[in-house]
Gaussian input, Z-matrix of N, CA and C with variables (Angstrom, degrees):
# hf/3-21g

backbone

0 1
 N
 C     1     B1
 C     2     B2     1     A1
 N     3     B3     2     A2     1     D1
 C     4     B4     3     A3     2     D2
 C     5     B5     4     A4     3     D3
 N     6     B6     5     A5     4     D4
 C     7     B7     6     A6     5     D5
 C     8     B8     7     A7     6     D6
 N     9     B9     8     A8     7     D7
 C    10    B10     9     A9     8     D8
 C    11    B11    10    A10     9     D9
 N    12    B12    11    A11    10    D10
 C    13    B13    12    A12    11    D11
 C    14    B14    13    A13    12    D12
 N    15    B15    14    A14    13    D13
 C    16    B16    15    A15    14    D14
 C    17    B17    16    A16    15    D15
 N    18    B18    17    A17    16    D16
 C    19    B19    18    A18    17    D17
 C    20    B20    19    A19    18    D18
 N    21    B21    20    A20    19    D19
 C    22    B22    21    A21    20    D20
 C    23    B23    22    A22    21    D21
 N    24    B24    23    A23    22    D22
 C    25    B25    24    A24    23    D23
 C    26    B26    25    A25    24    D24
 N    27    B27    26    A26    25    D25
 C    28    B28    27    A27    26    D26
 C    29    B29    28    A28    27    D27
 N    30    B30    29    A29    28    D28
 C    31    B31    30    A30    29    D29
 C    32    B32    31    A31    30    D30
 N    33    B33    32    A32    31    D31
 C    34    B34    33    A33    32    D32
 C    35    B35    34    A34    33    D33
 N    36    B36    35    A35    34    D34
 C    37    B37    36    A36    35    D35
 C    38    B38    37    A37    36    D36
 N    39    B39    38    A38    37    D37
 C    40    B40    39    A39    38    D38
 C    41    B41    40    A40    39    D39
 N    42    B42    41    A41    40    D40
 C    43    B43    42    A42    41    D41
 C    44    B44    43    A43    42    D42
 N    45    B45    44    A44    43    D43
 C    46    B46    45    A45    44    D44
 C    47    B47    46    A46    45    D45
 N    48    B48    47    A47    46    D46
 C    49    B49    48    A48    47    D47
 C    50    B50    49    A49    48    D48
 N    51    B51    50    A50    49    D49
 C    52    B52    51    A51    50    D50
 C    53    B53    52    A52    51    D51
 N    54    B54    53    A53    52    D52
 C    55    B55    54    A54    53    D53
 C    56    B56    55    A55    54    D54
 N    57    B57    56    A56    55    D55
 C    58    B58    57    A57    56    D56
 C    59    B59    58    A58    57    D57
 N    60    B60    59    A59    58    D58
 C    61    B61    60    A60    59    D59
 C    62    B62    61    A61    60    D60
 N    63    B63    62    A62    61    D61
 C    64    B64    63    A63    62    D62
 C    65    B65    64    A64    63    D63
 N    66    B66    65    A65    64    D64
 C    67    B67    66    A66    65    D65
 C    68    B68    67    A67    66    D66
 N    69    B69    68    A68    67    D67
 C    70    B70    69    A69    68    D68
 C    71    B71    70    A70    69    D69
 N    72    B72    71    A71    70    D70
 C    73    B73    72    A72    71    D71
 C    74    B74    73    A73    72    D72
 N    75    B75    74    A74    73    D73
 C    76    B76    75    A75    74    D74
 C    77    B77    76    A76    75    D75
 N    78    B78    77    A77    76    D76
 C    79    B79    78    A78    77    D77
 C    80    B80    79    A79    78    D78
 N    81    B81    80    A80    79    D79
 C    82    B82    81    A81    80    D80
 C    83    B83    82    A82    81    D81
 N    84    B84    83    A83    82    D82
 C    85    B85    84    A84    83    D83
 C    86    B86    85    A85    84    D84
 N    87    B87    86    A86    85    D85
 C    88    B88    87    A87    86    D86
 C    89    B89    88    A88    87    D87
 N    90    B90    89    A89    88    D88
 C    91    B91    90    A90    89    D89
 C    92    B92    91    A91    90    D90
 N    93    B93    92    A92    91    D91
 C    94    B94    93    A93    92    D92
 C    95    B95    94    A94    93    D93
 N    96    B96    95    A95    94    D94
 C    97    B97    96    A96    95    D95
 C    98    B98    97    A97    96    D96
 N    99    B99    98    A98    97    D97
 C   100   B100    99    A99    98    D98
 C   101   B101   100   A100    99    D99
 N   102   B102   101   A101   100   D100
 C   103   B103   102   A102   101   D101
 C   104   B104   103   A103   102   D102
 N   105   B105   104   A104   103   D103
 C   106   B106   105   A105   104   D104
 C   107   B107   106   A106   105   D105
 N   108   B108   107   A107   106   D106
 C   109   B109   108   A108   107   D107
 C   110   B110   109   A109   108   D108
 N   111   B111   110   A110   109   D109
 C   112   B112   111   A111   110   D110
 C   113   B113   112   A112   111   D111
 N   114   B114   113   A113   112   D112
 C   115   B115   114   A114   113   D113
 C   116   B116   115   A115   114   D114
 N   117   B117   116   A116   115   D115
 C   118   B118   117   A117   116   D116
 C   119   B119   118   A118   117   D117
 N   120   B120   119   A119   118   D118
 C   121   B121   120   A120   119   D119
 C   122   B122   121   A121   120   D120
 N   123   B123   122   A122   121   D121
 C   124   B124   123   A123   122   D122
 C   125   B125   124   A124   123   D123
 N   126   B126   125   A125   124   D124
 C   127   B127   126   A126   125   D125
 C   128   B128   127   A127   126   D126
 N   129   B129   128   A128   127   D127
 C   130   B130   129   A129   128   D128
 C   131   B131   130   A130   129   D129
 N   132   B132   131   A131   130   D130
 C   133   B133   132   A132   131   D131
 C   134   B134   133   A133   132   D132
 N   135   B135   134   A134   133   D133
 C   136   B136   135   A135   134   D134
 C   137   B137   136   A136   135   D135
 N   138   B138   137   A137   136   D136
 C   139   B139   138   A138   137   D137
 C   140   B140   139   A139   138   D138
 N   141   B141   140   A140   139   D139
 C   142   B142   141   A141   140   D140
 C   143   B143   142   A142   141   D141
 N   144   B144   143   A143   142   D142
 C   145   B145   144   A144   143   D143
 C   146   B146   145   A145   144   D144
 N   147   B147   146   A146   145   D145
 C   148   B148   147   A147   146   D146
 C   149   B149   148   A148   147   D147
 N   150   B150   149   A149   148   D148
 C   151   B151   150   A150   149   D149
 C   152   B152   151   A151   150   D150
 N   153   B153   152   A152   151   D151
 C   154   B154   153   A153   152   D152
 C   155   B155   154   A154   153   D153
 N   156   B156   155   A155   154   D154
 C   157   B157   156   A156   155   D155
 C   158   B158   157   A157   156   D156
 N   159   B159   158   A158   157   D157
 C   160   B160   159   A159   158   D158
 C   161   B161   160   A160   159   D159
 N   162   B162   161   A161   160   D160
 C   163   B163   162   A162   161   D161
 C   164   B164   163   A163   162   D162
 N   165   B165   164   A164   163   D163
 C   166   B166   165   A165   164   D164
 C   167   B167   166   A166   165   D165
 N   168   B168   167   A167   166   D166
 C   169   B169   168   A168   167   D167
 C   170   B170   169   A169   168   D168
 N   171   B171   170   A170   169   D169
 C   172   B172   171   A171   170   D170
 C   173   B173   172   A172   171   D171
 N   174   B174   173   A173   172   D172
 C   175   B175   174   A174   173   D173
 C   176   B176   175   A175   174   D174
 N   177   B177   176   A176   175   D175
 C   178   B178   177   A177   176   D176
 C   179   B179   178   A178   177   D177
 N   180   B180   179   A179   178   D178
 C   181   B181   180   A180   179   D179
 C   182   B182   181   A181   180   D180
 N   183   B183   182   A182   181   D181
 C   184   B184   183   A183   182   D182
 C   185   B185   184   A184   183   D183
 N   186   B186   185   A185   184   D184
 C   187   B187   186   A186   185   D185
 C   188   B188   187   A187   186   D186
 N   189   B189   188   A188   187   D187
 C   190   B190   189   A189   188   D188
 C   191   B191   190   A190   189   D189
 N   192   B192   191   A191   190   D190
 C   193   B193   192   A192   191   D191
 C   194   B194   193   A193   192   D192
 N   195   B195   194   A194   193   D193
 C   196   B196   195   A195   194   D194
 C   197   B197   196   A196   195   D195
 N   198   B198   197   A197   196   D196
 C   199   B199   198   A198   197   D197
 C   200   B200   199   A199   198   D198
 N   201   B201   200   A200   199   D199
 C   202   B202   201   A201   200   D200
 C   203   B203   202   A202   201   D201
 N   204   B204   203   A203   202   D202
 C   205   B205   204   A204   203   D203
 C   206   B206   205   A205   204   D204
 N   207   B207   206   A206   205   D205
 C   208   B208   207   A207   206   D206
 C   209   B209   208   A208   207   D207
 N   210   B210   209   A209   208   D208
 C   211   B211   210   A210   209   D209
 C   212   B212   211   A211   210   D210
 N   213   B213   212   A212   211   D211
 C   214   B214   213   A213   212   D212
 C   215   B215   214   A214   213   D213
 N   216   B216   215   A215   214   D214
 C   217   B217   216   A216   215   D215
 C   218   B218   217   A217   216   D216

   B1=1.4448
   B2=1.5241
   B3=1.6282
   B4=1.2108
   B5=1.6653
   B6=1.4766
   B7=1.6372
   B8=1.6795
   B9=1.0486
   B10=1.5737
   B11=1.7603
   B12=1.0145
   B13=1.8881
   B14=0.9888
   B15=1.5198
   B16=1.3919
   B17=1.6834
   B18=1.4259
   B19=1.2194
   B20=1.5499
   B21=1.3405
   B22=1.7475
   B23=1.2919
   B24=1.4141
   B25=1.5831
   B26=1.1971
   B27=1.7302
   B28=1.7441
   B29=1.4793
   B30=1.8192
   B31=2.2760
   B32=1.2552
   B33=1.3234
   B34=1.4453
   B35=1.7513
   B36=1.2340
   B37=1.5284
   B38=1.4865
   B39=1.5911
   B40=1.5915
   B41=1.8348
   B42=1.2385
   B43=1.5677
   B44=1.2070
   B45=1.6479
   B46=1.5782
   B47=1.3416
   B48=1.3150
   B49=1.0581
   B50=1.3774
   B51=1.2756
   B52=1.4792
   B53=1.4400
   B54=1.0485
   B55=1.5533
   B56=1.5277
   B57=1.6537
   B58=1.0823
   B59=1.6148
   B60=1.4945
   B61=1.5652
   B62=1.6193
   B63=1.3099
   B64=1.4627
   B65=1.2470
   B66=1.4399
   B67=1.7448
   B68=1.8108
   B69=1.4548
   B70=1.5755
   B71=1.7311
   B72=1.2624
   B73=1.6466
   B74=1.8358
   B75=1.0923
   B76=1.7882
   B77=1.5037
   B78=1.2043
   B79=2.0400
   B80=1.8907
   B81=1.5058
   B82=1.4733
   B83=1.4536
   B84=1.7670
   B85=1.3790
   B86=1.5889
   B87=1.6043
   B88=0.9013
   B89=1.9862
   B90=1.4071
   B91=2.0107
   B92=1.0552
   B93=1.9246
   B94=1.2976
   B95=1.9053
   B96=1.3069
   B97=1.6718
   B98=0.9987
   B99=1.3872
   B100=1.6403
   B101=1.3688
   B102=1.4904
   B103=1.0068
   B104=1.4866
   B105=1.5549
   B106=1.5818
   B107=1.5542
   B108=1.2038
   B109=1.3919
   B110=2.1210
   B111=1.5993
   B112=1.2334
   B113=1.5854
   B114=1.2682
   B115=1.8085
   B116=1.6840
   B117=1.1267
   B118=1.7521
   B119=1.9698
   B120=1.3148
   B121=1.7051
   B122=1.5127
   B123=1.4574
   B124=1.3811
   B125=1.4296
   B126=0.9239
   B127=1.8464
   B128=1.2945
   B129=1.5506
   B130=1.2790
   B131=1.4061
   B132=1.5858
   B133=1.5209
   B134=1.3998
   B135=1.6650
   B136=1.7163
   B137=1.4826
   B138=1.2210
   B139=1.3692
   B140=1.2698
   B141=2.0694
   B142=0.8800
   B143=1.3393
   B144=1.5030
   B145=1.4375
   B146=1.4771
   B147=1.7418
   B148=1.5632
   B149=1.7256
   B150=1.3890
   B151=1.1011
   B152=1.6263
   B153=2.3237
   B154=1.3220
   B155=1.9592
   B156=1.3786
   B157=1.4989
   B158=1.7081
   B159=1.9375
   B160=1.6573
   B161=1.7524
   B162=1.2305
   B163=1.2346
   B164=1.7702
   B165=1.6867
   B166=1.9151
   B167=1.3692
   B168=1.2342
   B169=1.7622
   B170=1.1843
   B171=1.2527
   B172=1.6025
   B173=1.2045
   B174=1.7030
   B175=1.7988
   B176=1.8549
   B177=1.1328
   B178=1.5342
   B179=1.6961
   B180=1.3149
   B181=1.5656
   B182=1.8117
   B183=1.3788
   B184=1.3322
   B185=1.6581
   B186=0.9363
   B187=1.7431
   B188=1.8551
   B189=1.5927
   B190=1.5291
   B191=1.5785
   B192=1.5385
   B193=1.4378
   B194=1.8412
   B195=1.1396
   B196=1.1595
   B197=2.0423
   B198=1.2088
   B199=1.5866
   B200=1.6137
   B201=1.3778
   B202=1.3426
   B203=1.7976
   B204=1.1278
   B205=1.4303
   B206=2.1464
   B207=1.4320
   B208=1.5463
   B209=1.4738
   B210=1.4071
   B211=1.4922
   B212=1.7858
   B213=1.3020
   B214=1.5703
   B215=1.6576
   B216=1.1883
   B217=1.8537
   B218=1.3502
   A1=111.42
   A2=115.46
   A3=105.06
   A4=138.89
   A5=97.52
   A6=129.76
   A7=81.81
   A8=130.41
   A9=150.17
   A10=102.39
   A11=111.03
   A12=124.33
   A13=102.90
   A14=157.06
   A15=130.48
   A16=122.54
   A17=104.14
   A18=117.69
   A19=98.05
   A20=102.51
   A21=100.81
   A22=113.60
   A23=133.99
   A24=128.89
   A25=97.22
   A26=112.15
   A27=94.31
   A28=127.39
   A29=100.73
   A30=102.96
   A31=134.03
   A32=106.38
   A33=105.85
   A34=109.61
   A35=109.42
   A36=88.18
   A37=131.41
   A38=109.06
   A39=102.94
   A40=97.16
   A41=106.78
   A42=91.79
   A43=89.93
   A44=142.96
   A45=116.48
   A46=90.31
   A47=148.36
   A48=106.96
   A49=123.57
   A50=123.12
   A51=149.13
   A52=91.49
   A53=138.94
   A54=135.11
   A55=124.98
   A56=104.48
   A57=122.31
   A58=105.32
   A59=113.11
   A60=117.88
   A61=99.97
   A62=133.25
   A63=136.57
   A64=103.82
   A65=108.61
   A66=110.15
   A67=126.65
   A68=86.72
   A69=104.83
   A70=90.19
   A71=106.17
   A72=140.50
   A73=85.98
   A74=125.51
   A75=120.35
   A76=98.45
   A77=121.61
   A78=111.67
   A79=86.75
   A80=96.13
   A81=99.23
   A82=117.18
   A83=108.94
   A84=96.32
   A85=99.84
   A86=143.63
   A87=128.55
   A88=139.40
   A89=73.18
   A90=69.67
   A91=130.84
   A92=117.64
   A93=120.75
   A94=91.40
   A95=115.43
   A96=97.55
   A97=119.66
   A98=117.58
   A99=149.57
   A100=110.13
   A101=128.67
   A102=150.45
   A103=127.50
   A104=110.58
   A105=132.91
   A106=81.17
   A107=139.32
   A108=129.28
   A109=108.87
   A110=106.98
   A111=123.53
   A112=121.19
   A113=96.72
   A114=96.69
   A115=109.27
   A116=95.92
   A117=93.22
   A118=108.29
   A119=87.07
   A120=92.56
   A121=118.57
   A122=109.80
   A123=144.78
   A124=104.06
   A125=130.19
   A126=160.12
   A127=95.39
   A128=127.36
   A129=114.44
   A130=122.25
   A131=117.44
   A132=150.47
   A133=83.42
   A134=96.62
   A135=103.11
   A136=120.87
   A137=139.74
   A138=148.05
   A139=123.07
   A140=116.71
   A141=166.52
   A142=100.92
   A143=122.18
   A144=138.02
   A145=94.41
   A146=100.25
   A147=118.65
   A148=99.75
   A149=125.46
   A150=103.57
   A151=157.14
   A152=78.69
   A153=87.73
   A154=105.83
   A155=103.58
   A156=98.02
   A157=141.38
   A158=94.90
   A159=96.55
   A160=102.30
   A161=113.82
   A162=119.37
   A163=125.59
   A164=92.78
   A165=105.14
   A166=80.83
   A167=137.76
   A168=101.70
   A169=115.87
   A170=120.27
   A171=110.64
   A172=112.37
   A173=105.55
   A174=104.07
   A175=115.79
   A176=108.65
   A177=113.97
   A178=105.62
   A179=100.70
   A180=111.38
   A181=95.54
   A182=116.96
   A183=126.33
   A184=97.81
   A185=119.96
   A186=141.20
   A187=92.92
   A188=80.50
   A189=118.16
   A190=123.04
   A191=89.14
   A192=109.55
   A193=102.73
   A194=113.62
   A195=113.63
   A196=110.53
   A197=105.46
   A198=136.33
   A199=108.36
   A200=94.73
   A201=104.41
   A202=113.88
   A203=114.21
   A204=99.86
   A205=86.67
   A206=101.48
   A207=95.33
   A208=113.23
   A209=96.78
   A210=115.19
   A211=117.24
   A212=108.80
   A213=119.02
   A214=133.60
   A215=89.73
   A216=97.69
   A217=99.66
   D1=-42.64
   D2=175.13
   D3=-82.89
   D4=-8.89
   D5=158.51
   D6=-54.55
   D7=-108.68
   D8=-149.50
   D9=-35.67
   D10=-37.34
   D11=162.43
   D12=-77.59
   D13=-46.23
   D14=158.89
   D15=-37.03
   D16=-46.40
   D17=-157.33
   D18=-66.66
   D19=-58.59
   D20=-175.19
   D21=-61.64
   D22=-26.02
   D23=172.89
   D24=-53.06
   D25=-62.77
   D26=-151.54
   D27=-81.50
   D28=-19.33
   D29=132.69
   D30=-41.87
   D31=-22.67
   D32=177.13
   D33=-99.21
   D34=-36.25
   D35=162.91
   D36=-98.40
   D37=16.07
   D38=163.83
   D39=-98.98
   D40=19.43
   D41=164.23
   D42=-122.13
   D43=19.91
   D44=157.77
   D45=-103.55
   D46=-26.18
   D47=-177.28
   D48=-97.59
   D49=11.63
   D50=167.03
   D51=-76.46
   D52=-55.59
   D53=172.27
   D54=-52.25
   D55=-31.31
   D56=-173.82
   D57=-75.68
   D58=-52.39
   D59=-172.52
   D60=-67.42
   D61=-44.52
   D62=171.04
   D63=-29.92
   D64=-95.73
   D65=163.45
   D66=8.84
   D67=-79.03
   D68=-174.17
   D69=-40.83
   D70=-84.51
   D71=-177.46
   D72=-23.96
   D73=-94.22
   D74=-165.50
   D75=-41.80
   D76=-23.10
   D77=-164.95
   D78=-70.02
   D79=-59.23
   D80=-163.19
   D81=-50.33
   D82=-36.77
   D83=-164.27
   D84=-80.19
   D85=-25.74
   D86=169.27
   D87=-70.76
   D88=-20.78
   D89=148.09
   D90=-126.23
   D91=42.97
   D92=152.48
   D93=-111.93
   D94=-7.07
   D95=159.15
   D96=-62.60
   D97=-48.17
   D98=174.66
   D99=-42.87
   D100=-43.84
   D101=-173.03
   D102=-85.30
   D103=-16.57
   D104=-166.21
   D105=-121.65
   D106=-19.02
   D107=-148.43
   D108=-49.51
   D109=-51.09
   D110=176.70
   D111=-92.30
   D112=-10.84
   D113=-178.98
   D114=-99.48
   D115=-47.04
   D116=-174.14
   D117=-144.71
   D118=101.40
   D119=-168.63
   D120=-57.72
   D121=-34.89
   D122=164.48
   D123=-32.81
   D124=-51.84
   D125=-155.12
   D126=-100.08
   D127=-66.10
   D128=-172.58
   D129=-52.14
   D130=-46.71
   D131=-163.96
   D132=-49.46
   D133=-78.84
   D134=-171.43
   D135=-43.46
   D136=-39.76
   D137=176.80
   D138=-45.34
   D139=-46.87
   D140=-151.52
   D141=-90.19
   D142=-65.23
   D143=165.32
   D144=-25.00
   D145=-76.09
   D146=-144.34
   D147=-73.48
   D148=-27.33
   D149=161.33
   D150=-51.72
   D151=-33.04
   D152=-171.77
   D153=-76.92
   D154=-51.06
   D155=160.99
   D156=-11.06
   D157=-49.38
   D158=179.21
   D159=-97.78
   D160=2.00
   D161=153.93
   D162=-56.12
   D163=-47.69
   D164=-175.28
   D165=-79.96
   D166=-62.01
   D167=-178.39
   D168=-40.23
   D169=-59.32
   D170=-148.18
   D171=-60.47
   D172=-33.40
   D173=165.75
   D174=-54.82
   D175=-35.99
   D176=-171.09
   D177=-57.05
   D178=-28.98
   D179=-147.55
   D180=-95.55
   D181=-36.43
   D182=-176.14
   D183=-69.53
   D184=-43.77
   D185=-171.74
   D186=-31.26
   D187=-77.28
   D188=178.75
   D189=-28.77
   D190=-62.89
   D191=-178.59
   D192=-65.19
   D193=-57.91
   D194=-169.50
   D195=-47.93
   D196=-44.24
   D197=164.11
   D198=-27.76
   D199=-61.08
   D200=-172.59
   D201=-100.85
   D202=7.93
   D203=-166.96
   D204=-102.32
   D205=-39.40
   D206=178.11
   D207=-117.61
   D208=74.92
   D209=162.20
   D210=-37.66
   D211=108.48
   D212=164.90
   D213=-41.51
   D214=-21.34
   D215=-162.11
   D216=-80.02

């Protein structure tokens, strides 16, 4: 039992800090969209793309976390 409680802690914190680097990662790519917005649209578009993407992770990942941090049973 306490094997199986190890296990889920340390799932639960490689999905906070997998949540954590996401984060960082969507901040950055939206203010270098932000940042390309008038100089190079090309640049912005792409940024924008890639943000929204580590965005649907980060939702996937909060899902998860949330899942596992308040176990039902």
């Amino acid at each position: 039992m306490t094997n199986l409680i190890n296990v889920t802690m340390t799932r639960v914190n490689q999905l906070q800090e997998y949540r954590e680097y996401l984060e960082k990662r969507y901040t950055k790519l939206v203010e270098r969209a932000n940042d390309y917005k008038y100089e190079d649209e090309c640049k912005s578009d792409r940024s924008a793309f890639k943000a929204m993407r580590v965005l649907e992770k980060l939702n996937r990942v909060r899902y998860l976390d949330e899942d596992l941090s308040n176990p039902s049973m």
